[in-house]
C-alpha positions in Angstrom: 7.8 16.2 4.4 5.8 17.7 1.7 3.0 18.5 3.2 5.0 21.4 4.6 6.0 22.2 1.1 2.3 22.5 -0.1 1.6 25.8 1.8 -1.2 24.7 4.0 -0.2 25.1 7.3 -0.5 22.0 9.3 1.3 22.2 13.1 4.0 20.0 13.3 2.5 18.0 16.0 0.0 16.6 13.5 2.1 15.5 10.6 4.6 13.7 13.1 1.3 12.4 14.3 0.5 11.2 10.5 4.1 9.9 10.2 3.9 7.6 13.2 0.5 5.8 12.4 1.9 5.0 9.2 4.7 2.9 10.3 4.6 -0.2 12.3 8.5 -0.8 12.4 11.8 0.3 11.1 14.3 -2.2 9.5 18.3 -1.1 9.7 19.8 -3.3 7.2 23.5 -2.6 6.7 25.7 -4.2 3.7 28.4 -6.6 5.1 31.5 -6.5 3.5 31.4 -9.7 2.0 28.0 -7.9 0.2 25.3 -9.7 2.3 23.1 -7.4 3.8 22.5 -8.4 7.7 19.2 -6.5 9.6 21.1 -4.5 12.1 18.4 -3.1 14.5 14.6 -3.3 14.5 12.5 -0.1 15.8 9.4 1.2 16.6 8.3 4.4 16.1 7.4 7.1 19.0 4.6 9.9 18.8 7.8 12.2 20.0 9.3 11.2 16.6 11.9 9.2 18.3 12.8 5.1 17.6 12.4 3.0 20.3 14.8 0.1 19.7 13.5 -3.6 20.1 16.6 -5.3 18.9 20.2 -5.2 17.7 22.9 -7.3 16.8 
């Protein structure tokens, strides 16, 4: 998080608040090993700064 490197002191509520409007979903993609990659789980993300799952393989 660099905004809490910058020295302005924003609460953390309000830059987990920035984080989560700025992503609509979260991709897992692991390698398999025969080198394809395969999406393992798909997520949203929470205001709490959790990842609500929506599916998994």
């Amino acid at each position: 998080m660099l905004s809490l490197l910058g020295g302005v002191d924003l609460p953390i509520a309000a830059i987990r608040q920035q984080v989560y409007e700025a992503f609509d979903a979260v991709v897992h993609v692991a390698r398999q090993s025969d080198g394809s990659r395969c999406v393992t789980s798909i997520g949203r993300p929470e205001v709490d700064g959790l990842l609500t799952e929506w599916a998994a393989s």
